[in-house]
N, C-alpha and C positions, 0 to 999 in steps of 0.2 A: 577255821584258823586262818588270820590274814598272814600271809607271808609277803609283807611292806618291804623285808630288807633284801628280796629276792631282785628288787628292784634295783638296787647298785648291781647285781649281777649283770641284770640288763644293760646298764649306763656302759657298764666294761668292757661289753661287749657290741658295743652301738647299734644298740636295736633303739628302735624311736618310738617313745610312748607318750601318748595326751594323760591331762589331768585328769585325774578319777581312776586310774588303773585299778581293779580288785583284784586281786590275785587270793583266791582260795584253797587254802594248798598248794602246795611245788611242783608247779610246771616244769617242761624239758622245753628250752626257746635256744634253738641255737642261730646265728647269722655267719653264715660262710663268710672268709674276705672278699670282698669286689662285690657282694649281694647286698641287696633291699632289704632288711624287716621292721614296718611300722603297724604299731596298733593304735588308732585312734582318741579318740575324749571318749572317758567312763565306759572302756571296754571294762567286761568281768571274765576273766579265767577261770575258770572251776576245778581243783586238779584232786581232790580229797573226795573219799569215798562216800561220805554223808552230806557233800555241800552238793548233790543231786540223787534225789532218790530213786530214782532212773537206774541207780545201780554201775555205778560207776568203773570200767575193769580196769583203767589205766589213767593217769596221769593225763594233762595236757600236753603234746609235743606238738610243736610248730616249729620249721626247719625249715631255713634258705641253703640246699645241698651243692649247687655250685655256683660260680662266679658270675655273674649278673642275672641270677634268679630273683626270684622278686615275690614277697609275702604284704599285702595292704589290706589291711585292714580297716570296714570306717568306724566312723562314733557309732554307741550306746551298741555293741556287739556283745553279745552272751556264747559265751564258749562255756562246754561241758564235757570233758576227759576226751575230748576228741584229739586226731592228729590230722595235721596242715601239714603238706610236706611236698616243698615245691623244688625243683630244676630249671625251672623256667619261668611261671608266675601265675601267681593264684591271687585276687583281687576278690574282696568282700564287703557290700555295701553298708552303708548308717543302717543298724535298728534291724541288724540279722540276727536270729537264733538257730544255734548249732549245737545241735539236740546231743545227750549222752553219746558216748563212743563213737560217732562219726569219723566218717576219713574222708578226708578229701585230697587227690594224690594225684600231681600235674603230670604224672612220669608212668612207667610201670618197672620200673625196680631195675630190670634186667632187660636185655634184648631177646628177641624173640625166638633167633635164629642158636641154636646151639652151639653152634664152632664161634659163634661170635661171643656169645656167652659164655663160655669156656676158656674162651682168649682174657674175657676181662678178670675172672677168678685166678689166672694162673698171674696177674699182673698184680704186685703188693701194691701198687701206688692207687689201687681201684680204675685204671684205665680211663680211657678218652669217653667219658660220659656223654658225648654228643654221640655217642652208638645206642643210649637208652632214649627210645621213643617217649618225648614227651611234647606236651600243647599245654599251653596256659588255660587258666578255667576264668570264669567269671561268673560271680556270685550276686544278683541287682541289691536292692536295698530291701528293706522290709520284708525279707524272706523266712520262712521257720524248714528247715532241715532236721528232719525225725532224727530219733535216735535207733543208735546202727544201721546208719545209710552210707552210700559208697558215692563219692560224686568223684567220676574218673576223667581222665587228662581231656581237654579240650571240649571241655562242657561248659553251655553257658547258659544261663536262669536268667531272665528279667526279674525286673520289679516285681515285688507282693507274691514271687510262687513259693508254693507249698510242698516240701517234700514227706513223703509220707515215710515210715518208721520200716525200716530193712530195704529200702529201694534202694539198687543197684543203676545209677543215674549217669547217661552217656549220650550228648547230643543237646542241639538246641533248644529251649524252651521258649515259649514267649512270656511276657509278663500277665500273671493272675495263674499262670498255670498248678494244676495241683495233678502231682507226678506219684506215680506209685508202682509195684511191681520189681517184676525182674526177669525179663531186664525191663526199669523203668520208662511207665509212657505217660503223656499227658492226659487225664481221663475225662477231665473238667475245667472251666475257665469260671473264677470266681472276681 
């Protein structure tokens, strides 16, 4: 199912899209104010249970969560029911695939420390977000990201590496690298 008119949703919300958007099913795209969110030329969203037989558990969510966080996305990008979910900024190259259910999560939700994490629950406004640890990620270009892999805050892939399927991914890579495990290592250079 193309969901085309999901696409004014976007415009409403001034996320910045190239020509060619596929939208397969109904995504979750939100853009905080004062945030970044672009996706490139002939991205595909996959957000429908049958547009990957990978087995899809969720929808696509891609989310710019506070004020100058930053979501980029480049050309010919394959997205599959995965979630993008930045604080800060997560950048993904031309001609990446981002296998079923992935996450990719610039932040880690909550603070680490309890009285500090306790402080932001007891707060309705969600609290001073600059108490949740986060690092921008970088994603090179020409990369494949298995599906059910975890790529956490402050990681960053060169060109052409290869994530392999349930890696839990933390730390530098260089380019060619094919990463697997958990916690995820480099095992090979292709």
């Amino acid at each position: 199912m193309n969901s085309n008119w999901y696409k004014l949703v976007l415009k409403c919300m001034k996320v910045k899209y190239g020509k060619g958007l596929l939208l397969k099913g109904v995504p979750v795209i939100f853009r905080k104010n004062g945030s970044r969110l672009e996706l490139g030329k002939n991205v595909t969203v996959k957000s429908s249970f049958l547009s990957n037989l990978v087995g899809l558990y969720s929808r696509t969510i891609i989310v710019t969560r506070a004020p100058g966080a930053e979501i980029v996305i480049g050309d010919n990008v394959g997205i599959s029911g995965a979630t993008i979910y930045a604080r800060k900024g997560i950048y993904i190259g031309d001609n990446t695939c981002i296998g079923g259910n992935c996450k990719i999560l610039d932040n880690d939700f909550h603070p680490l420390e309890a009285e500090t994490r306790n402080k932001l629950l007891a707060d309705a406004n969600g609290g001073n977000s600059d108490l949740v640890p986060a690092k921008p990620i970088k994603i090179g270009k020409d990369c494949f990201i298995g599906c059910n892999s975890i790529i956490l805050k402050g990681t960053v892939l060169g060109d052409g590496c290869v994530v392999g399927a349930g890696a839990v991914v933390s730390g530098k890579f260089e380019s060619g690298s094919v990463i697997a495990g958990n916690p995820a290592k480099a095992i090979r250079i292709i």
